[in-house]
C-alpha positions as CSV (number, residue, x, y, z in Angstrom):
1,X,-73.3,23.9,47.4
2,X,-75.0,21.6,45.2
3,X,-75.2,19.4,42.2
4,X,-78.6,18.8,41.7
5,X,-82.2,19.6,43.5
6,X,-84.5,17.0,44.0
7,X,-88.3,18.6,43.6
8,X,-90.3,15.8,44.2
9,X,-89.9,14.7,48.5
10,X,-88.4,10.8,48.7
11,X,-90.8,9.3,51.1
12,X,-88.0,7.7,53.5
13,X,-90.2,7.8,56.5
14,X,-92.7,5.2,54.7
15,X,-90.2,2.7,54.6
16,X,-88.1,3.6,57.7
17,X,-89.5,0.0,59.6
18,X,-88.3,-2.4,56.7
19,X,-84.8,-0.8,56.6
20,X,-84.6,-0.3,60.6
21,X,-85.3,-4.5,60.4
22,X,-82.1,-4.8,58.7
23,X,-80.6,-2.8,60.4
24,X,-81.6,-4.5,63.8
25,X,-80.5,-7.9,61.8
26,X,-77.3,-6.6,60.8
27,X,-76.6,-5.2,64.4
28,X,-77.9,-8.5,66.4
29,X,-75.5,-10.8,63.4
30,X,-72.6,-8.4,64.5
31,X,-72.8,-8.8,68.0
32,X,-72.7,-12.9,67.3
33,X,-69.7,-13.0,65.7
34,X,-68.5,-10.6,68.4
35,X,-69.2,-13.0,70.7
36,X,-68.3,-16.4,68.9
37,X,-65.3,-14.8,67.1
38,X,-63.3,-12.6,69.7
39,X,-61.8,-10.0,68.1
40,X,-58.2,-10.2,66.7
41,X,-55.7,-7.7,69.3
42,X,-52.8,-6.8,67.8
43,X,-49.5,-6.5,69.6
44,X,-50.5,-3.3,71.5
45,X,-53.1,-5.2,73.4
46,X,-52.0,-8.5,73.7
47,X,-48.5,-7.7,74.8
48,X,-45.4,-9.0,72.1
49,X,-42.0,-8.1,71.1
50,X,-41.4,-4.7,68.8
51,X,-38.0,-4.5,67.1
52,X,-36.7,-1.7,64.8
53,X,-34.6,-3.2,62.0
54,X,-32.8,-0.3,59.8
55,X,-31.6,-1.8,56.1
56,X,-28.8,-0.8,54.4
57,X,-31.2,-1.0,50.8
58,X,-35.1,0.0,50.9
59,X,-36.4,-2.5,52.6
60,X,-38.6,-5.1,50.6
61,X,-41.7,-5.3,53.2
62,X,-43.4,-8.5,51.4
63,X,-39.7,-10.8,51.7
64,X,-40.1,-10.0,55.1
65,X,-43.5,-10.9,55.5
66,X,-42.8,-14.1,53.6
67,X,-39.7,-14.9,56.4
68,X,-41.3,-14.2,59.2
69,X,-44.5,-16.0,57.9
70,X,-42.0,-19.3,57.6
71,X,-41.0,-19.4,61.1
72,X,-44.5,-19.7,62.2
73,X,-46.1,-15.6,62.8
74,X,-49.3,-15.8,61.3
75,X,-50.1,-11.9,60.0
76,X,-47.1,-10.4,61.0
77,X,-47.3,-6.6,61.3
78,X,-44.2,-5.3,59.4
79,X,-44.2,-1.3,58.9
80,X,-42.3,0.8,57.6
81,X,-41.3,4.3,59.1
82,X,-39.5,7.1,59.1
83,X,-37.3,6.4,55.7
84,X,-37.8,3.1,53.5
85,X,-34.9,1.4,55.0
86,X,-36.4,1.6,58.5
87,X,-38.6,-1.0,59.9
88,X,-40.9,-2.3,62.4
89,X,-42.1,-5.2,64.0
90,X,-44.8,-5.6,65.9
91,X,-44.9,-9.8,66.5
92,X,-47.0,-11.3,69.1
93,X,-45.9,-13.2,72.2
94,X,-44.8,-17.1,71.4
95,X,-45.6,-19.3,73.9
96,X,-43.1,-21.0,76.1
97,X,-40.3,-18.6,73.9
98,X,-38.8,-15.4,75.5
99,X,-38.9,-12.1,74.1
100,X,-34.9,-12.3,74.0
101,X,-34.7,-15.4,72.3
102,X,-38.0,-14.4,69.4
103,X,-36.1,-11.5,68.7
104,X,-32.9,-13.4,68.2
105,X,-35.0,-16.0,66.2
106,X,-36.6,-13.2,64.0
107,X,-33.3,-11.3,63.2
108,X,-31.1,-14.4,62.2
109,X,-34.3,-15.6,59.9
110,X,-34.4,-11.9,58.4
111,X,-30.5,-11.7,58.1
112,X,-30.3,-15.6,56.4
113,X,-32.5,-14.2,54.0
114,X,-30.6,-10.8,52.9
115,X,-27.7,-14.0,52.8
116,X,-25.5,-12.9,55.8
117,X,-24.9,-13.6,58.8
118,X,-25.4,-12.0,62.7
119,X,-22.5,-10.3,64.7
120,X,-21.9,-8.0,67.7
121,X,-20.4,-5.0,66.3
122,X,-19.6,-2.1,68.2
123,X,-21.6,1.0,67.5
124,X,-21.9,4.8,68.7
125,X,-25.6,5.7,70.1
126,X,-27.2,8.9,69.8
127,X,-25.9,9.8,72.9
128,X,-22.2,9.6,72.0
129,X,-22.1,6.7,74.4
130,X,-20.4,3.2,73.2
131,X,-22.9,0.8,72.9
132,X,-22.8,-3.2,71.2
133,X,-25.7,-4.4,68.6
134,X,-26.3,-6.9,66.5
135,X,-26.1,-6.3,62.8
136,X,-26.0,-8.5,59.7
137,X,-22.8,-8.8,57.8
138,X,-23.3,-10.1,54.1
139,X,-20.5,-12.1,52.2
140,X,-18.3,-8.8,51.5
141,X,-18.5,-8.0,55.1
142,X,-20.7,-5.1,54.6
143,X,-23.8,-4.4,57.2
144,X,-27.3,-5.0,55.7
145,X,-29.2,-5.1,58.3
146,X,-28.8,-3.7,61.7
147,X,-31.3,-4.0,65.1
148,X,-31.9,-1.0,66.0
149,X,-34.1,-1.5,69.2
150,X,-36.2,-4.4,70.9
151,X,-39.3,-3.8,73.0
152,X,-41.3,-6.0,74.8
153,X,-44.4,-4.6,75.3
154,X,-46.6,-6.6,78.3
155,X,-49.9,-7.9,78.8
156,X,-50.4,-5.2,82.0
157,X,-49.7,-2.2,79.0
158,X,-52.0,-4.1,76.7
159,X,-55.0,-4.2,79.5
160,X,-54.4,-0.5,80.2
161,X,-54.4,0.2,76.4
162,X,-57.5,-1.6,76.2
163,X,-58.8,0.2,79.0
164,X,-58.0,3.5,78.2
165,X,-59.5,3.1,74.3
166,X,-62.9,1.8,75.8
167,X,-62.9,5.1,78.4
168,X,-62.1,7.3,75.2
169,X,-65.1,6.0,73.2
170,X,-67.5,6.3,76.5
171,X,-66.5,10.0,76.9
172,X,-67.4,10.3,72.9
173,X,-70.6,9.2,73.6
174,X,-71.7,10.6,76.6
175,X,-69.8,14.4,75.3
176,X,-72.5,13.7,71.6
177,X,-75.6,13.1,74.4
178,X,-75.0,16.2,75.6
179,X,-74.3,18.5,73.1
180,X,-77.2,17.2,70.8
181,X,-79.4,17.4,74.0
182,X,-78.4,20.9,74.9
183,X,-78.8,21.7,70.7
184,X,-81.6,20.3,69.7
185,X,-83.7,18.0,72.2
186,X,-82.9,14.7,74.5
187,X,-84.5,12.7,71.6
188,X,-82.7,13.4,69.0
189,X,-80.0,12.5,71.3
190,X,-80.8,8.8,71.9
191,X,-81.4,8.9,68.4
192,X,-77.9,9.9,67.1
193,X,-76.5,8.0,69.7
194,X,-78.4,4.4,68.6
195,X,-77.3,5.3,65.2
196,X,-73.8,5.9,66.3
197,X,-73.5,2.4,68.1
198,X,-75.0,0.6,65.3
199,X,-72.0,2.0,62.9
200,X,-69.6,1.1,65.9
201,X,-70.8,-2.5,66.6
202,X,-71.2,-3.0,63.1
203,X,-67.4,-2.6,62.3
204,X,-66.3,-4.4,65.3
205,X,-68.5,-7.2,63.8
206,X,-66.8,-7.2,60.6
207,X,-63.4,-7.5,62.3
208,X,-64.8,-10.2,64.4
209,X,-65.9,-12.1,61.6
210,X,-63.2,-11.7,58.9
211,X,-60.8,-11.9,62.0
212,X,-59.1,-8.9,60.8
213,X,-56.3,-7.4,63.2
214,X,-57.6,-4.7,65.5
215,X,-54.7,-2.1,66.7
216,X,-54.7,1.1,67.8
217,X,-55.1,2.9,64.2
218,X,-58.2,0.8,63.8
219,X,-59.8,2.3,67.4
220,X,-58.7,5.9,66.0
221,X,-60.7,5.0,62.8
222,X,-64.0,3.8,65.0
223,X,-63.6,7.3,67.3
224,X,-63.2,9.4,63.8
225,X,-66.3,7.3,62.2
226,X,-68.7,8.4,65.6
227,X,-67.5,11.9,65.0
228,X,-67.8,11.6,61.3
229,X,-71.5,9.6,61.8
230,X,-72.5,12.9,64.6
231,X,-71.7,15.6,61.7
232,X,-74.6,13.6,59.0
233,X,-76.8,13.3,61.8
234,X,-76.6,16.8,62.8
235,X,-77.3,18.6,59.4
236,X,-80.5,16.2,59.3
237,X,-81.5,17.4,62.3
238,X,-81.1,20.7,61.8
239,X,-82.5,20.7,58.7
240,X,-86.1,19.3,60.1
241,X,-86.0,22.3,62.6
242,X,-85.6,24.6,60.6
243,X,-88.6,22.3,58.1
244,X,-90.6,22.5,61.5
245,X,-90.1,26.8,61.2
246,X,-91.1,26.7,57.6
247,X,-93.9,24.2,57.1
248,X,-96.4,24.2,59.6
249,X,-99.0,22.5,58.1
250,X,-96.9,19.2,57.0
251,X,-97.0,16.4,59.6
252,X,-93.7,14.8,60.8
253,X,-93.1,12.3,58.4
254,X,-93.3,15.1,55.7
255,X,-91.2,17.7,57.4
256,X,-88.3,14.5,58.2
257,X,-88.8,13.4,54.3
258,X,-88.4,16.7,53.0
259,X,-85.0,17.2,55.6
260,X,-83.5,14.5,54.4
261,X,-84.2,14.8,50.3
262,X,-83.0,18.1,50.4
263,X,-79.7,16.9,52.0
264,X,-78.9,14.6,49.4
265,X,-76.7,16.7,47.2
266,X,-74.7,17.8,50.2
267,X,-74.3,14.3,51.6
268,X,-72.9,12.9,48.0
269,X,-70.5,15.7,47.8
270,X,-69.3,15.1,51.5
271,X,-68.5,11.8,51.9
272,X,-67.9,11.1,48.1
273,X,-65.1,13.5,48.4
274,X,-64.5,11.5,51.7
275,X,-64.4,8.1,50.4
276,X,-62.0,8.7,47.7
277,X,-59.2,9.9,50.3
278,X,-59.7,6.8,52.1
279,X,-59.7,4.2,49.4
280,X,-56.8,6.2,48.1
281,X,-55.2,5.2,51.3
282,X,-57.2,1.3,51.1
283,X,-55.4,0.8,47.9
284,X,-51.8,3.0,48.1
285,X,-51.4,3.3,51.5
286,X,-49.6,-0.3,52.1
287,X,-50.3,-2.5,55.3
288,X,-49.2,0.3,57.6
289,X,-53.4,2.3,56.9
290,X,-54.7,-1.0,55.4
291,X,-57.1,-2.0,58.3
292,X,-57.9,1.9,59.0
293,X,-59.1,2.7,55.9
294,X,-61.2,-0.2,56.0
295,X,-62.6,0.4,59.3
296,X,-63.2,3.9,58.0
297,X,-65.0,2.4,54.4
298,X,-67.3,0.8,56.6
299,X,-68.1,3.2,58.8
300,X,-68.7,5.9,56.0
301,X,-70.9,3.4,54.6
302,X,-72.9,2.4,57.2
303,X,-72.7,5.9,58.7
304,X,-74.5,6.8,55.6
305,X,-77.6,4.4,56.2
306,X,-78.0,5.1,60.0
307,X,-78.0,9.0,59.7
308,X,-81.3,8.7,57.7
309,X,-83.0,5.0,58.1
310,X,-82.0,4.9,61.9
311,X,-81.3,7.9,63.9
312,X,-84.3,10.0,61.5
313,X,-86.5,6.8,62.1
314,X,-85.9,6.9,65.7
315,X,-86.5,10.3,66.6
316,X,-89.3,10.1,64.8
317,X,-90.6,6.8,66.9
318,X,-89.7,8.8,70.1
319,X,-92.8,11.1,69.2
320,X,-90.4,14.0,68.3
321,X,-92.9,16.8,67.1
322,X,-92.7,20.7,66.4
323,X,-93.3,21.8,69.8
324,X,-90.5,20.3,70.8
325,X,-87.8,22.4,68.9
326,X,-90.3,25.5,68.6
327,X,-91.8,27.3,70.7
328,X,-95.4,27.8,69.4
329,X,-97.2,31.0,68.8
330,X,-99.3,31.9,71.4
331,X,-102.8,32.7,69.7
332,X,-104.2,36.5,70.3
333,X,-107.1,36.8,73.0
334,X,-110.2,37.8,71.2
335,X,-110.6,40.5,73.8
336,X,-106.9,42.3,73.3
337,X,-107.7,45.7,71.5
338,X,-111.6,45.4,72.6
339,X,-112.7,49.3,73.7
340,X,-114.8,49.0,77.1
């Protein structure tokens, strides 16, 4: 499917080392700010106190914000879940302040401002067994706001976390080497996978830079963007095999121009189609999918530019040529059919 045809081959290739040197620029500014500018770990890495609050009226997400905000969390992560009168917290570890006594801190700032006051009632859990929690009473002795649960999650689950995301986005890469390898050739390979990278590093710089909260959604959203940056690369490449089949006489720069122009159509339709969904969650989605659907703007951006100035530009630099995805036609011996 297509919207338009393009008859006239966009030379890409010609221009391929200009836009590869920003590229390389953009790459080598990104790893800087890694580097100055640590990235920003939410709770989930750094270890804090999560706390499920459930309010009597839909809870009003910015007032809470604004309370917590007061006491001194800078960014607080405040989600809702389930219905809109559930809530969590996610608030990072205060130093030389138990867990115990932030989350006492946190609920008597969040019940002063729904204007009661904290008790110990007595309550029935899930279980049927008799348990005591802390609720908020307001003036007329009603509950507004009752603590569900409080977690404290530690540094040692954080490091594991940590660990376990950077193991998930090795296997990625090293599972794309080999199936482009075993598909197409080991240069294409290297070259999907410097693209890939780039678009990875590239969001990480962003966060590093704007200091944006990184949590686990945001990880999900860098794993979805190499899958997402893989598929682009792989219908270029297959369409330059299958250009290598069909033009025989065109040299490489030709066959990867013409691969690439007549992908165009299909690229727009993809990731417009794409990009809408995710600024539809950017701009409705609240908080909760903020910083994913940002990681996931970029990297459909970006993922964009490095599937034809940087992985097409590097295959091509790594000498790929038809022989290598063809197998080529052995000429006929002059003497085959000869009568002796």
């Amino acid at each position: 499917m297509e919207f338009f045809r393009i008859k006239k081959d966009i030379p890409f290739m010609r221009h391929a080392l200009v836009f590869n040197a920003i590229s390389a620029l953009t790459f080598v500014a990104a790893v800087f700010f890694l580097i100055t500018r640590p990235l920003n770990f939410s709770v989930e890495f750094t270890g804090g106190t999560v706390m499920e609050l459930k309010y009597q009226q839909p809870a009003k997400l910015e007032q809470i914000r604004h309370s917590l905000e007061k006491i001194g969390y800078e960014q607080p992560e405040v989600t809702g879940f389930g219905t809109a009168h559930d809530v969590m917290l996610r608030l990072p570890v205060v130093k030389n302040v138990s867990s115990k006594d932030a989350s006492q801190l946190v609920f008597t700032t969040l019940c002063a401002a729904e204007q009661g006051s904290p008790k110990q009632v007595d309550a029935v859990s899930a279980k049927g067994e008799h348990v005591v929690k802390s609720a908020c009473m307001d003036a007329a002795g009603n509950e507004a706001v009752s603590l569900q649960k409080v977690e404290f999650v530690g540094p040692q689950v954080g490091d594991e976390l940590a660990q376990n995301g950077l193991n998930a986005l090795v296997m990625v890469i090293i599972g794309v080497m080999i199936y482009l390898a075993v598909r197409f050739e080991w240069k294409f390979a290297v070259a999907a996978i410097v693209a890939n990278l780039h678009d990875v590093v590239i969001i990480l710089g962003f966060f590093a830079f704007f200091h944006w909260e990184f949590s686990l959604t945001v990880l999900a959203a860098v794993l979805a963007v190499l899958g997402y940056s893989v598929n682009e690369s792989v219908v270029i490449f297959d369409r330059i095999r299958e250009n290598f089949r069909k033009q025989r006489k065109s040299s490489v720069h030709e066959v990867i121009d013409n691969a690439i122009t007549s992908t165009i159509s299909r690229t727009i339709i993809t990731h417009g189609c794409t990009q809408m969904m995710v600024l539809s969650m950017l701009f409705l989605g609240g908080p909760t999918l903020h910083y994913f659907a940002v990681a996931l703007t970029i990297g459909i951006c970006f993922g964009i530019y490095s599937s034809v100035f940087v992985a097409a530009a590097v295959a091509m630099w790594l000498g790929v040529k038809r022989e290598d995805l063809i197998k080529p036609i052995k000429e006929k011996d002059e003497t085959d059919g000869a009568v002796v």
